[in-house]
Each structure stands twice: as C-alpha cells, then as structure tokens.
VODO-955004 format. One record per residue (C-alpha): residue number from 0; x negated, y negated, z; residue in one letter. Coordinates in Angstrom, 3 decimals. Layout:
# VODO-955004
+-----+----------+----------+----------+--------+
| num |        X |        Y |        Z | residu |
+-----+----------+----------+----------+--------+
| NUM |        X |        Y |        Z |      a |
...
+-----+----------+----------+----------+--------+
# end
This chain:
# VODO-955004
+-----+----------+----------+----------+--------+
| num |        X |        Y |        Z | residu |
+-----+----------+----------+----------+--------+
|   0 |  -15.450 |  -10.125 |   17.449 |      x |
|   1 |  -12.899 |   -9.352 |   14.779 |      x |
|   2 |   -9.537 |   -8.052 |   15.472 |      x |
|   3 |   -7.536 |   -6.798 |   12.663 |      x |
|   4 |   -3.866 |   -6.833 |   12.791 |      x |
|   5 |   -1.555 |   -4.443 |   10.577 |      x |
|   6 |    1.807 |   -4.500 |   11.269 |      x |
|   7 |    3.893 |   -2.296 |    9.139 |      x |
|   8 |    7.956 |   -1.729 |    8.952 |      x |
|   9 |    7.739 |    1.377 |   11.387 |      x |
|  10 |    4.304 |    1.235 |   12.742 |      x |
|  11 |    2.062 |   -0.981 |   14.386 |      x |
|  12 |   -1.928 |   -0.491 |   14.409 |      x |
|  13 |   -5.381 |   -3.116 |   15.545 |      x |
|  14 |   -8.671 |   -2.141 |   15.421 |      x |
|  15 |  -11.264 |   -4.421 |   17.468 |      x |
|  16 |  -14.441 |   -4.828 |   15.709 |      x |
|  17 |  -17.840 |   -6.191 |   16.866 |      x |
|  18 |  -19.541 |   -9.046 |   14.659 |      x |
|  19 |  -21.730 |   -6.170 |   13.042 |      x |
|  20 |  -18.751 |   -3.889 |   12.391 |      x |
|  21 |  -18.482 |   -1.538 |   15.051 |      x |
|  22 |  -15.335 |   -0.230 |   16.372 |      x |
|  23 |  -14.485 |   -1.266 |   19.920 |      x |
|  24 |  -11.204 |   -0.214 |   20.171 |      x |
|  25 |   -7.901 |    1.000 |   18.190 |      x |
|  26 |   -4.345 |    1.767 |   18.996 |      x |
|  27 |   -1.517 |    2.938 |   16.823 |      x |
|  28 |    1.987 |    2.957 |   17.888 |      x |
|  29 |    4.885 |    4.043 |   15.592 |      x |
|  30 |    8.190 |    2.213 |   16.460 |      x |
|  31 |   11.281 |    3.648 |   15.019 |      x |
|  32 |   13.515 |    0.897 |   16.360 |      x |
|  33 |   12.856 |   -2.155 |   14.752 |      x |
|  34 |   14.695 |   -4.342 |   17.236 |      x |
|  35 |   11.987 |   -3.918 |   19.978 |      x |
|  36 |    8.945 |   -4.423 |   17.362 |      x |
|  37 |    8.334 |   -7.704 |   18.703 |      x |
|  38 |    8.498 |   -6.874 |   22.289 |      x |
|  39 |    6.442 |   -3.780 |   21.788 |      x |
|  40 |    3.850 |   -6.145 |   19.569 |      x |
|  41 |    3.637 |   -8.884 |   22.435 |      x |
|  42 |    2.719 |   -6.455 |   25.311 |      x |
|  43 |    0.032 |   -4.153 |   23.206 |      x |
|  44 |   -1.766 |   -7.740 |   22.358 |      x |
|  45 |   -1.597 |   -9.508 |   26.026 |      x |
|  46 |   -2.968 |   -5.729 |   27.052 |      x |
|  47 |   -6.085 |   -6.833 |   24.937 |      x |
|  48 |   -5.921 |  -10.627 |   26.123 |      x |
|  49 |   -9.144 |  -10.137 |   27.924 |      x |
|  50 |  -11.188 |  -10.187 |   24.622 |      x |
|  51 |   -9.446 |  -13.179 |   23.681 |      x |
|  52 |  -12.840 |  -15.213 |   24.869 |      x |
|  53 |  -14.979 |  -13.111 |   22.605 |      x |
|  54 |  -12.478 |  -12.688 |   19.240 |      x |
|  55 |  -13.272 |  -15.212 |   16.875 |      x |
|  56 |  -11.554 |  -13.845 |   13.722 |      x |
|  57 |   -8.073 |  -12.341 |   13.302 |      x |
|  58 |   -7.451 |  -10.726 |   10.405 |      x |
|  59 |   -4.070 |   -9.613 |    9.117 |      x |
|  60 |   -2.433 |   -7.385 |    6.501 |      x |
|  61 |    0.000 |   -9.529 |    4.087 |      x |
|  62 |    1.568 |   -7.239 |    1.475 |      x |
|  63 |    2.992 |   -9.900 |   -0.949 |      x |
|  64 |    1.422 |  -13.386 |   -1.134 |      x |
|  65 |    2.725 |  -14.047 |   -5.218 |      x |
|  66 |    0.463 |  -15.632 |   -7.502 |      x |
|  67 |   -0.843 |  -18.428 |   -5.371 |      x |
|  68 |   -1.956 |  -16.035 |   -2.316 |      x |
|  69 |   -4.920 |  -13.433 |   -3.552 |      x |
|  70 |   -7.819 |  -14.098 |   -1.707 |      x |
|  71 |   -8.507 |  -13.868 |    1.976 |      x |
|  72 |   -6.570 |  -17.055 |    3.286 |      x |
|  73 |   -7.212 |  -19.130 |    6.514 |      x |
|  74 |   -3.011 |  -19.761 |    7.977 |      x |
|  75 |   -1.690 |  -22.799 |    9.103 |      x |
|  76 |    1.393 |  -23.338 |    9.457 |      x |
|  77 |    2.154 |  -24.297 |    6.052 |      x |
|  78 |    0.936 |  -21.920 |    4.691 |      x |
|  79 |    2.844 |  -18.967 |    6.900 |      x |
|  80 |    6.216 |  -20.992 |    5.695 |      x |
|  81 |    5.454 |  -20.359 |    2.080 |      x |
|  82 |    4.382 |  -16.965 |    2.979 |      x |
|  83 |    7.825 |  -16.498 |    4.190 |      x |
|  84 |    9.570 |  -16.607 |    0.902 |      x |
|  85 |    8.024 |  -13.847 |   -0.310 |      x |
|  86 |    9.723 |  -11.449 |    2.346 |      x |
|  87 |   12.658 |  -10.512 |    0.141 |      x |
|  88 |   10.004 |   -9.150 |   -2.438 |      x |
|  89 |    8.646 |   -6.710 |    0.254 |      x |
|  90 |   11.196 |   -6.433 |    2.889 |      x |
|  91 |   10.103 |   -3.443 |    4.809 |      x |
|  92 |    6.296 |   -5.141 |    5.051 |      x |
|  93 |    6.288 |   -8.883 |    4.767 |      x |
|  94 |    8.665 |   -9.672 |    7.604 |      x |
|  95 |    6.567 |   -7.468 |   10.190 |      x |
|  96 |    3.324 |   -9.038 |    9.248 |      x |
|  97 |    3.983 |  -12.643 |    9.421 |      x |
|  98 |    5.844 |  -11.637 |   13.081 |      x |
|  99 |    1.998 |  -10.513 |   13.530 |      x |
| 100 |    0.692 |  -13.182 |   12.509 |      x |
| 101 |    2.969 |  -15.725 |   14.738 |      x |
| 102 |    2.639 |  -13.446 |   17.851 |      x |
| 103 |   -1.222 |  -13.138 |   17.290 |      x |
| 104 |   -1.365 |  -17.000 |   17.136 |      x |
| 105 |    0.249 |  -17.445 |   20.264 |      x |
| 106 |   -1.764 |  -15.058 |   22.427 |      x |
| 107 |   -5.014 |  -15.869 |   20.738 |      x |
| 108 |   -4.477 |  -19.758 |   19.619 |      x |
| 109 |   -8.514 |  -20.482 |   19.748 |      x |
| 110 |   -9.258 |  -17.661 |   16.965 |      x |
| 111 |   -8.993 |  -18.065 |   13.374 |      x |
| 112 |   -6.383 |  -16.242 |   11.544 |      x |
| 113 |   -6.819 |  -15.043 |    8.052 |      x |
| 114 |   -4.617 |  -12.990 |    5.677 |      x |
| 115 |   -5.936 |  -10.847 |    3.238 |      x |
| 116 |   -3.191 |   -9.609 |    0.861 |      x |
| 117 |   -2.771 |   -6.658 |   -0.952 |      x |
| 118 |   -2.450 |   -7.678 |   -3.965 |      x |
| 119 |   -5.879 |   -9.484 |   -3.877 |      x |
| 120 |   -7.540 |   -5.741 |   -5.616 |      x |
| 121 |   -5.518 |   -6.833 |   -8.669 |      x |
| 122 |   -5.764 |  -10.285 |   -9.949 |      x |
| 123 |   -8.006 |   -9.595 |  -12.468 |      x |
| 124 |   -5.438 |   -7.200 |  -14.090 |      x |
| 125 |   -5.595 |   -7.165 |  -18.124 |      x |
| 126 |   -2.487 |   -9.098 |  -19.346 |      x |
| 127 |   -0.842 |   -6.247 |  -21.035 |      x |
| 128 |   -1.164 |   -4.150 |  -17.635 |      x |
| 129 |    0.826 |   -7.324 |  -15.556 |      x |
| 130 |    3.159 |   -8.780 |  -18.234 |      x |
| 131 |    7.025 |   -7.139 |  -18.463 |      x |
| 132 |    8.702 |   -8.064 |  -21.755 |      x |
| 133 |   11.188 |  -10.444 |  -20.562 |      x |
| 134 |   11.965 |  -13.606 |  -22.184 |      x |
| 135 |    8.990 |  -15.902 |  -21.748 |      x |
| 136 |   10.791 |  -18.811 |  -20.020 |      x |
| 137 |   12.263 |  -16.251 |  -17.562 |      x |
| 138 |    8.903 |  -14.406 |  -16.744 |      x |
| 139 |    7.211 |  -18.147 |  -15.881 |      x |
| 140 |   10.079 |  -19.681 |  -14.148 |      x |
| 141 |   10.464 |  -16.981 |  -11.656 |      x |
| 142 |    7.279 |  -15.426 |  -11.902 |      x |
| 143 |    8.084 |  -12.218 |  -13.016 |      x |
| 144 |    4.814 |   -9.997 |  -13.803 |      x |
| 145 |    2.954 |   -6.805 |  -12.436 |      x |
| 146 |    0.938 |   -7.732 |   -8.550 |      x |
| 147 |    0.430 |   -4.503 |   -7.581 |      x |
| 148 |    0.206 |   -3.513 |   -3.922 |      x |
| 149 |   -1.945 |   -1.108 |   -1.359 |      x |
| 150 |   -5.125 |   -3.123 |   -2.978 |      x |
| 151 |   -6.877 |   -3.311 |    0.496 |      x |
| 152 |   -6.300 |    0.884 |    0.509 |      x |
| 153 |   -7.264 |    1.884 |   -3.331 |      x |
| 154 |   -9.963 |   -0.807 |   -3.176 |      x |
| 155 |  -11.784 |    0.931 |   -0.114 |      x |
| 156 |  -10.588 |    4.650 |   -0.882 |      x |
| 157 |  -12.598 |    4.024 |   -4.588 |      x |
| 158 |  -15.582 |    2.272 |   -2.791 |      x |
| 159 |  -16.177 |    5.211 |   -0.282 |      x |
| 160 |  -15.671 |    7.863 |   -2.819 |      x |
| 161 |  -18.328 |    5.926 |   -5.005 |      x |
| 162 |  -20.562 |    6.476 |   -2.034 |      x |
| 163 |  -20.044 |   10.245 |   -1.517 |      x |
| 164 |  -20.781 |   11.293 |   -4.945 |      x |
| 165 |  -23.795 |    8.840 |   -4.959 |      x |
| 166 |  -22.761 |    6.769 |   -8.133 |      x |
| 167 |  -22.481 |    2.930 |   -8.743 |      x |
| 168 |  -18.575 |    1.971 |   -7.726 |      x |
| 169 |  -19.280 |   -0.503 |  -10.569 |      x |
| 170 |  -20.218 |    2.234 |  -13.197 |      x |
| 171 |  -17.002 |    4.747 |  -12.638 |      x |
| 172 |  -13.683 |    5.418 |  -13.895 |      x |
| 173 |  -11.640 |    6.174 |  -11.282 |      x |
| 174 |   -8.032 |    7.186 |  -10.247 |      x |
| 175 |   -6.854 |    6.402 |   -6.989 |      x |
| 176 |   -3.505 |    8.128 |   -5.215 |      x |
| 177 |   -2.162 |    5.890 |   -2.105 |      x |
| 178 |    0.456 |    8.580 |   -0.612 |      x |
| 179 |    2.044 |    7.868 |    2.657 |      x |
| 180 |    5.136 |    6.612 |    3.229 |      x |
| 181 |    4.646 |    4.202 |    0.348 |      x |
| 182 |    2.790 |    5.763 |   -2.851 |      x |
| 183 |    1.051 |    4.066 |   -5.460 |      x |
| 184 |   -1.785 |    4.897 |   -8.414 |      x |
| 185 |   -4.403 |    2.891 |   -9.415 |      x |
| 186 |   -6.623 |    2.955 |  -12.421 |      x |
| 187 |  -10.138 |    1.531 |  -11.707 |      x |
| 188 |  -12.744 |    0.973 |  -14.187 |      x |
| 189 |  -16.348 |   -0.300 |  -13.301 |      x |
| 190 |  -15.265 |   -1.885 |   -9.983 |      x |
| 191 |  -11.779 |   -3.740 |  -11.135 |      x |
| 192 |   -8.428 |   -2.532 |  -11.165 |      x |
| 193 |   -7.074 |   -1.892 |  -14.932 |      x |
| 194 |   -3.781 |   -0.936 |  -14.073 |      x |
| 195 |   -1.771 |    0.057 |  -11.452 |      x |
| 196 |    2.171 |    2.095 |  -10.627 |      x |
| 197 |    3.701 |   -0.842 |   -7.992 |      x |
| 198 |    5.045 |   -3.960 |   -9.711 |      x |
| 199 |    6.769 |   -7.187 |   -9.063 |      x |
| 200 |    7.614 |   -5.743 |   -5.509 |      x |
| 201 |    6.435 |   -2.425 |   -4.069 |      x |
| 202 |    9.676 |   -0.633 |   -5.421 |      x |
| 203 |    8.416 |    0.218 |   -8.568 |      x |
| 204 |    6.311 |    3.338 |  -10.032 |      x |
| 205 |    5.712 |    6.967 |   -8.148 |      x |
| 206 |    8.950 |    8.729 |   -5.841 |      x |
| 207 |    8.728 |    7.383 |   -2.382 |      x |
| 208 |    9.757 |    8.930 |    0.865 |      x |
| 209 |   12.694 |    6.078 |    1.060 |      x |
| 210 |   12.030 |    4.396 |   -2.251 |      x |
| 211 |   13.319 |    5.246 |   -5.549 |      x |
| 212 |   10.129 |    4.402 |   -7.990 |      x |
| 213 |   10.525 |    4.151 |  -11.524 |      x |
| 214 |   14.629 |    4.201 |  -12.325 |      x |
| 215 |   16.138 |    2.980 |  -15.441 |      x |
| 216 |   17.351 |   -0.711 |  -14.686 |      x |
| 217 |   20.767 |    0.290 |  -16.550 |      x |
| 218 |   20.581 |    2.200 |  -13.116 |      x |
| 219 |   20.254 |   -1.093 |  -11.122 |      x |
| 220 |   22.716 |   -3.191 |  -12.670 |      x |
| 221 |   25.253 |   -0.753 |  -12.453 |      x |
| 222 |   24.197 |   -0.453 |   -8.133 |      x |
| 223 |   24.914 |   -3.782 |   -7.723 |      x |
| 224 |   28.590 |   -4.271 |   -9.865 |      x |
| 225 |   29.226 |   -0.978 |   -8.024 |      x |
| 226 |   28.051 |   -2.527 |   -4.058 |      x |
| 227 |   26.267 |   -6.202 |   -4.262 |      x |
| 228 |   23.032 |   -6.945 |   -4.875 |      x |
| 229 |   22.147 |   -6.720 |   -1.230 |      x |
| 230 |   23.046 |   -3.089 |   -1.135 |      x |
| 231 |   21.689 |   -2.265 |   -4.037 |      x |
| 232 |   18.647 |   -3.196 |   -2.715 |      x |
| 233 |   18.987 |   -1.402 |    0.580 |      x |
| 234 |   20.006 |    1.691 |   -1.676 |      x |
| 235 |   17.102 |    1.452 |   -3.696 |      x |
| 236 |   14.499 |    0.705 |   -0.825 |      x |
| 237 |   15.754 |    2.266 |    2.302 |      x |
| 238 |   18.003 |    5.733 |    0.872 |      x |
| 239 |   15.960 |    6.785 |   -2.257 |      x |
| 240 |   13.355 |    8.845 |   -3.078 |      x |
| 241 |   12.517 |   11.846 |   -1.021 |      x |
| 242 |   15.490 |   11.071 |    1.622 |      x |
| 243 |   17.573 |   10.802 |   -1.734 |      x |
| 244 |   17.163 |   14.267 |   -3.115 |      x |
| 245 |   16.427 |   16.152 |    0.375 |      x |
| 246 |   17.685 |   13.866 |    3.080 |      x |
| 247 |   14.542 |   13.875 |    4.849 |      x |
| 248 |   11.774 |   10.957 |    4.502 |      x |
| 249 |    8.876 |   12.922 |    6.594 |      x |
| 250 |    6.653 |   14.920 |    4.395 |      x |
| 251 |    5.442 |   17.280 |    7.253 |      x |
| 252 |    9.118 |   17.997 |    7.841 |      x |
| 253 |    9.998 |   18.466 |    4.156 |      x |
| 254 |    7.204 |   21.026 |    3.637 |      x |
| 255 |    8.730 |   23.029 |    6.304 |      x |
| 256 |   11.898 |   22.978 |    4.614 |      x |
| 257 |   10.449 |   23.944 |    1.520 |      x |
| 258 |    8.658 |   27.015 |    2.936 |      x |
| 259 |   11.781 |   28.172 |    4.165 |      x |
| 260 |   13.452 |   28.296 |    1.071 |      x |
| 261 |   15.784 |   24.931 |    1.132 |      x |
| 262 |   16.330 |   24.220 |   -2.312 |      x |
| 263 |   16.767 |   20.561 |   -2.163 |      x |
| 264 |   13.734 |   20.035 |    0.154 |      x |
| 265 |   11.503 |   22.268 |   -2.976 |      x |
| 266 |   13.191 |   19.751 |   -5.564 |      x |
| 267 |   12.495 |   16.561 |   -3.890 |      x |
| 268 |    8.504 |   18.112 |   -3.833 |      x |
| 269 |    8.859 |   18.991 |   -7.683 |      x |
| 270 |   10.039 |   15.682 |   -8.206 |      x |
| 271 |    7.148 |   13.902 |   -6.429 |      x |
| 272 |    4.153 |   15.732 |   -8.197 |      x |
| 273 |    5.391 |   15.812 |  -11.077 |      x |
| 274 |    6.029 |   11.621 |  -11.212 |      x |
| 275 |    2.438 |   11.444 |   -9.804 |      x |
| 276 |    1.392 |   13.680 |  -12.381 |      x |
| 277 |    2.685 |   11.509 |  -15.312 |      x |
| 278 |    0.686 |    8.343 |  -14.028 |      x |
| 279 |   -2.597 |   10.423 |  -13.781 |      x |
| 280 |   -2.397 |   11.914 |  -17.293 |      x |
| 281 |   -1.530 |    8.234 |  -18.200 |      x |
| 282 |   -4.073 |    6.593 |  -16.534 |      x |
| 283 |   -5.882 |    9.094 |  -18.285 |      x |
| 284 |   -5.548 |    7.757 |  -21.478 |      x |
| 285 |   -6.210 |    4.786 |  -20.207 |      x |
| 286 |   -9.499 |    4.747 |  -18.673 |      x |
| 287 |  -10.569 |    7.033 |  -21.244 |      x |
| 288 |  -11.620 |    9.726 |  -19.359 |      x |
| 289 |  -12.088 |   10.204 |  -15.349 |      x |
| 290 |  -15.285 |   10.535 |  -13.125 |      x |
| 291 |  -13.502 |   10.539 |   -9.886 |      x |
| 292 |   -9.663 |   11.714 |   -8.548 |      x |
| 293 |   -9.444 |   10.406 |   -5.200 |      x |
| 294 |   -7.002 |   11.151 |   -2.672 |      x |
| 295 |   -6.066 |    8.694 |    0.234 |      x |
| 296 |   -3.117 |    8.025 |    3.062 |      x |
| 297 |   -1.269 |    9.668 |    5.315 |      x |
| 298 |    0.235 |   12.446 |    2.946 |      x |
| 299 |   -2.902 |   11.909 |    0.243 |      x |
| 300 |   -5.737 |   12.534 |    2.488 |      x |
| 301 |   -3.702 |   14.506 |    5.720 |      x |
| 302 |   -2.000 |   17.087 |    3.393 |      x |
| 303 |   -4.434 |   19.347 |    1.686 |      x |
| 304 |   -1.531 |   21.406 |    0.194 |      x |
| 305 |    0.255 |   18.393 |   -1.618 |      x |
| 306 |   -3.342 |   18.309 |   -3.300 |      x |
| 307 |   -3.488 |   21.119 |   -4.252 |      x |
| 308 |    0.314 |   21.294 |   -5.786 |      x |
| 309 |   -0.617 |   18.126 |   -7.606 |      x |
| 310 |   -4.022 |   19.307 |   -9.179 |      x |
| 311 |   -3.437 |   23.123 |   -9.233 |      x |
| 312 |   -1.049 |   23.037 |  -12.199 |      x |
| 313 |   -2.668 |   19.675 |  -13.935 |      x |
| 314 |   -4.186 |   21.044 |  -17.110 |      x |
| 315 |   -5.313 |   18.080 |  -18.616 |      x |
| 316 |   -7.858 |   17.973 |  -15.274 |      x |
| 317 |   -9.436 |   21.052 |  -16.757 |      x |
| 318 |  -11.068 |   19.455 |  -20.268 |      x |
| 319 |  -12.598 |   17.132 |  -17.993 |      x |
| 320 |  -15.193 |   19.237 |  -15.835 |      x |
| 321 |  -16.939 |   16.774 |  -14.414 |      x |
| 322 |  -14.047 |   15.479 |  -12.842 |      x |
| 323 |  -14.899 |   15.071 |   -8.633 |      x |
| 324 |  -11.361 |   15.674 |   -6.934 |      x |
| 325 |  -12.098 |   13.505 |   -3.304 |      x |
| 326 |   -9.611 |   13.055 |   -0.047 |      x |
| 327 |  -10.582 |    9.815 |    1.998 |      x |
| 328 |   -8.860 |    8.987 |    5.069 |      x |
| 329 |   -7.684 |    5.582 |    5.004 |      x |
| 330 |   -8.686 |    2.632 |    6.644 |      x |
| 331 |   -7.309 |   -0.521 |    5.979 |      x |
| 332 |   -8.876 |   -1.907 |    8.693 |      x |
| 333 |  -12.446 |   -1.865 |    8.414 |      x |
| 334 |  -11.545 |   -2.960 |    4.902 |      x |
| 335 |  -10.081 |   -6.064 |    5.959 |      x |
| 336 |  -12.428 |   -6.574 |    8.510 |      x |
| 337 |  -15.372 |   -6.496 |    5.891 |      x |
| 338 |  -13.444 |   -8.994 |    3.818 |      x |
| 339 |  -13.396 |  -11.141 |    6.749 |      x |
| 340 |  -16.906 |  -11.102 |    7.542 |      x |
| 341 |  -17.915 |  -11.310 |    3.768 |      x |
| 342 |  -15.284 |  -13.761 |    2.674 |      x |
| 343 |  -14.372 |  -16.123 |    5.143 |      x |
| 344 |  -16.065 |  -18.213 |    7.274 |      x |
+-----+----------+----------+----------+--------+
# end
C-alpha cells in the first residue's frame, strides 16, 4: 500500500492507496491554529497505525527542494536536514511537510519515505523562462533563478484534461490555472512545462489570497528599510493579496461581499482576474496559440463563477475557437502516488 502525505500551512490531507491505485481511504482536516498541527498530525496517523503492516511506500508533498531536489527522492536523514534550509524559501509549506515527513517516520519506521517536490514539473524549463537578470556571480552563488511550484497539480490537471478531450498530452499547448489559496499559471507545450508565474519562492506571479504576486521590488526594498526584512516578508506572504485590498483571504466569503455591493471586496476580484488575465494572454504569445484552458484547485475548479469572470470578458480567447475551456478537480495525491509507483522503487 501507498500512503500519501500532504501537509499544507492550514490543512492537512492522506489518501491510502492500494498497490494498483485504488483509494482505500482519505481524510482532510483544516487546522487554523498552527500550534496544535503536530498534535492533530500525530493522532490522525496512529488512527491509521493498523495499516502500518501493509504500507510499504510513503509518499510526501515537498514544495521547495532547490536545484539539487527534483525528482522523487528516497529521505534519510541527511537528506531531510538539507531539505530544511529551504524552509525560509516557502515558509507557509516547507516547514509543515518535513514535520510530515518526521512524524510519518516515527509511526511508520519500516516504510519507505519518498518526497516528490513540486518543482520536479519544471526542470526542464527553457533558460530564458528560469534565468532573472541579476549579476551572474550573484544568480550562481545563491542560486537565484525561476523553480516554479504546484508542478505535482498543473502536471496532473494538464494530463487529465489531455484525456477528456481525447488528444496526446504530448501533442498540446496548454494553459494551466492552479487557484486556491496559492495561484499559479503554467504554460505547457507537448508534455513539458515552458514557462510558468511562481519563481524563486512561491511569492511571485498571480494575486494571492494572502500573497502579494508580482510587486515592483522598489516596493520590497522600501518594506524592509521601512520594518526589517523579517516583516517584510510576513507583509508580503501572510497580509497581501486578496486580504490586502478586501481584508478577507476566503474566496467563498469575498464573493458574498461582492454580491452585496462592498466595494473593496469587488476590487480585490477585479484585481485577481485581471492579473490572471495578463499571464494567459502572455502565455499566449508564448505557446503560440492554445488547444486547451484548464481550470484546477480549490477556487479554479470549485468556483464556476470565477471562470466565468475570467473567460467571459477575455477577447483574445475568441480568435482562437478551438480553444477547450476544462475545470479538473485536483488531486495531488493520486499524482504523487503514481510517481511513486512509476518512479521509485
């Protein structure tokens, strides 16, 4: 058996899977205080403790793994240490999946645990799609350059969308809209990633629900003369975005508002589509046309009306007829647990 692990800043959620794929069981929790995460992970995985004879594979979601971690990895601890310096670079992800991982590894110490990383979708990204024009010795000393993140998600939303049309994943151009709590875009062309809105960390590209997106660095530097660093940081990561401009960071809740008539709540939803709608005419241009406009996450698959503000109005859509607009729930899981099975042994 296969159990897959994701452990996100708010929300924890395992799938059990049978050698051939099957689901045997899932749970998701949310947890809105972070303090009891651990205590809250422990008891949901001793609940499950009586599969621990039959689950040989454990596989987890690991947001940020840099350039040495892209490919489904078997942990040790060694390996978990280095994986812990990249939790600054994704602080509301990283830190909640290696606690997964250790917790995992003490309740199930005979099965094998293996990270597969986010950013695995987009190693093969062209060179002027990952470099940012810094000084050379700068970008290669600290390893400054595009990763990209919700890989596992765009990666599996394309796949399946491939499938319902009836078309060759490998012989599409596709553009791929992660919205949930985080948002990203993808461009995919004949099975690879080509480009992609999420950078260095998962701060940059689209408007968030807590995260600001693309801002002008001018904006950044000034944050952290103004604060620190630190609180820039927590500004930028925790306080932006749509619980910037509205004060809310639910998208059910801020769709209420807007139907009501609150005026901020209406402007933080202008602000959204219309970001997301710059990175698809973009990505455009860039794939030279588009077969398929998929639609995938909590908010991009769950909310049929932010579709249809995001297409309704997107002209450019219109001179390319043959277009397929898709929504595909999300499922991380399975994805992971077919790298698993595929990948690693």
């Amino acid at each position: 058996m296969i159990l897959v692990l994701n452990c996100g800043s708010q929300s924890l959620k395992y799938k059990i899977f049978s050698d051939n794929l099957k689901l045997i069981k899932e749970k998701k929790i949310t947890v809105k205080n972070q303090q009891i995460y651990q205590n809250i992970l422990t008891q949901e995985l001793k609940r499950i403790k009586h599969y621990s004879g039959q689950i040989n594979k454990i596989g987890h979601r690991v947001v940020h793994g840099g350039k040495k971690f892209r490919e489904p990895t078997s942990l040790t601890p060694g390996i978990l240490k280095e994986l812990q310096k990249y939790n600054k670079l994704a602080p509301l992800h990283n830190p909640f999946n290696i606690l997964g991982i250790k917790v995992a590894s003490k309740i199930f110490p005979k099965a094998k645990q293996i990270a597969v990383f986010d950013t695995g979708f987009y190693k093969d990204l062209p060179e002027q799609a990952f470099l940012y024009p810094l000084p050379e010795k700068i970008r290669k000393k600290y390893g400054f350059q595009r990763f990209g993140f919700h890989g596992i998600s765009h990666q599996y939303a394309a796949e399946m969308a491939a499938k319902k049309i009836g078309r060759p994943f490998k012989k599409l151009k596709i553009i791929s809209c992660h919205l949930g709590g985080g948002s990203s875009i993808s461009a995919i062309k004949n099975g690879k990633a080509v480009d992609t809105s999420m950078g260095f960390t998962p701060l940059e590209g689209l408007v968030m629900m807590t995260r600001a997106g693309d801002i002008d660095p001018g904006v950044v530097v000034e944050l952290a003369k103004i604060f620190s660093p630190q609180k820039a940081g927590e500004i930028l990561n925790y306080q932006s975005g749509m619980k910037g401009i509205c004060g809310l960071s639910d998208m059910k809740e801020i769709l209420k508002k807007a139907k009501r008539g609150n005026k901020k709540a209406n402007l933080a939803l202008k602000v959204f589509v219309y970001r997301l709608q710059k990175y698809i005419g973009g990505y455009l241009a860039v794939l030279g046309g588009c077969d398929v406009l998929v639609f995938t996450g909590a908010i991009g698959a769950g909310s049929g009306e932010i579709r249809q503000m995001i297409c309704s109005n997107l002209n450019i859509l219109k001179s390319h007829m043959k277009t397929k607009i898709l929504a595909i729930e999300a499922n991380e899981e399975l994805a992971i647990a077919q790298k698993l099975k595929k990948d690693a042994s």
